[in-house]
N, C-alpha and C positions, 0 to 999 in steps of 0.2 A: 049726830056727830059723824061727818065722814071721814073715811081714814084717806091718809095721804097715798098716795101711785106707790105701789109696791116697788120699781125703779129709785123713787125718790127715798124708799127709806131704806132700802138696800141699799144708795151711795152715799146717804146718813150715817148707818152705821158701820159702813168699811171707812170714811173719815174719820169718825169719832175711832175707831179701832185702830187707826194708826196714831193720834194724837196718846190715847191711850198706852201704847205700844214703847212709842217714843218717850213716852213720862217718865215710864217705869224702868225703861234702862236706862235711861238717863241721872235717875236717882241714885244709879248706883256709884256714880262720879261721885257723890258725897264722901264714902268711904276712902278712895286715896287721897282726895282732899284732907279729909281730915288726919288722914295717917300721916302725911307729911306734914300738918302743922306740929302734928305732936312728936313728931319724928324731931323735926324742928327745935322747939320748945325744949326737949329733952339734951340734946343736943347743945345748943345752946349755954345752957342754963347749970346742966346738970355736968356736964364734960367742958364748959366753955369751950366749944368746938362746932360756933354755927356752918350750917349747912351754906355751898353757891346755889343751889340749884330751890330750894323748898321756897321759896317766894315767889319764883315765874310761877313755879307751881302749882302754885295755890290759887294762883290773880287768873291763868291761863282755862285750868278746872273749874273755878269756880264761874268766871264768863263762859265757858262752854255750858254749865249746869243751867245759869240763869236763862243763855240763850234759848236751848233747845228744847228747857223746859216750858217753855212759853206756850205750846200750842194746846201741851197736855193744861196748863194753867185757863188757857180760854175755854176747854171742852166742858172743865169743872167750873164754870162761871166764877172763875178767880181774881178776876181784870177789873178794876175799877170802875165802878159806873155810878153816877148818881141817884140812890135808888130812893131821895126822896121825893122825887119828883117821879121816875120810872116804876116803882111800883105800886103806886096809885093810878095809873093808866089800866085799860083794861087791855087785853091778849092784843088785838088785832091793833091799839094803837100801838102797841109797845111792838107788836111785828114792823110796822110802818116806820117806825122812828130806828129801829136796827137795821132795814133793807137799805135807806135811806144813806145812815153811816157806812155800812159796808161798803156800798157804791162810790159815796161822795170821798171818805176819809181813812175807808180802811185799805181797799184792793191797790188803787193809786199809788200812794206812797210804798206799799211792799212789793208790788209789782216793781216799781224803781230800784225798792233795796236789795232787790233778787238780782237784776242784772248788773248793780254797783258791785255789790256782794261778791257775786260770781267771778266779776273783772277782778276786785279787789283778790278775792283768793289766785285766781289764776299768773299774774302778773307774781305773785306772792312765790306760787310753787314754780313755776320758770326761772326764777331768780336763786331759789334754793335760800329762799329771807332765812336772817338768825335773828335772834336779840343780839348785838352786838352790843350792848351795854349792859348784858348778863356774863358774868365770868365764865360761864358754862358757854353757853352760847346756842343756845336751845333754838330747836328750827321752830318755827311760826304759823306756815303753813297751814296746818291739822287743824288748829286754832281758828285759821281763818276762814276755814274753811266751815267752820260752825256761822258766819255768817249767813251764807245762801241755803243750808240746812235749814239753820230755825225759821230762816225766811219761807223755804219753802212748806215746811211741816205747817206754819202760820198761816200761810197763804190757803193749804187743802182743809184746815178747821175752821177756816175764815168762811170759806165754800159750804162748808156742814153748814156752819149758824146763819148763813144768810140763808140757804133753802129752809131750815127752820122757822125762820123770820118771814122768807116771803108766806108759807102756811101760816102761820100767824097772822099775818097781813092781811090775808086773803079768807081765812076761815074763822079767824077770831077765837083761836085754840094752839096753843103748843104742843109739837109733837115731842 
């Protein structure tokens, strides 16, 4: 068993350590999430005195949570894969067939959503966007700007698993 370039698993694990990084604060969006539902709920229900604001809220937090949590979600092999066909492959095929994807279906299309993304947020905060169909009128922005985030955070654990994958590929062993 040879071990991978010391370079190679030094920028392995500062990847994965930002994926990581980004998970776990991220997770913690859950909490006002949930506080305004029940903030909400209570409200609602209990005062009959719903909330304008606790719905952008929710929809706003909760897309930023799914988003950004994505990359921490790929580092933990979270992402769907067919594994009944992929784990009956041995190491190096299953390297071959993730370098393959990465290249062909994964970089491609995020690379596009990073600079859609980016446009998208930027045209966003120059305008000073609101919900104008939120009685509140909540600016948008911040939100959208979780697009080119998760895109990017995606993009640098996209880069872990494929040097992963090419060592697999190549040595017919996971690092």
């Amino acid at each position: 068993m040879q071990s991978p370039p010391s370079a190679m698993l030094k920028a392995i694990k500062t990847l994965d350590a930002i994926s990581i990084w980004s998970g776990r604060i991220i997770a913690w969006l859950i909490i006002p999430m949930v506080l305004s539902l029940v903030y909400e709920v209570v409200a609602r229900y209990v005062f009959n005195a719903p909330t304008e604001w606790a719905y952008d809220m929710t929809f706003m937090l909760y897309g930023s949570f799914f988003m950004i949590g994505s990359a921490y979600t790929l580092q933990r092999k979270g992402h769907i894969r067919t594994d009944s066909y992929y784990s009956g492959w041995s190491p190096r095929t299953q390297g071959r067939v993730d370098v393959v994807c990465y290249l062909l279906l994964f970089f491609p299309p995020l690379i596009l959503f990073l600079v859609v993304g980016w446009d998208f947020f930027l045209k966003s905060y120059g305008q000073g966007e609101r919900i104008v169909t939120s009685p509140w009128m909540p600016i948008v922005y911040p939100f959208k700007f979780t697009l080119p985030l998760a895109t990017l955070l995606l993009l640098l654990q996209g880069l872990s698993e494929f040097m992963k994958s090419l060592w697999a590929a190549m040595k017919g062993e996971w690092i």
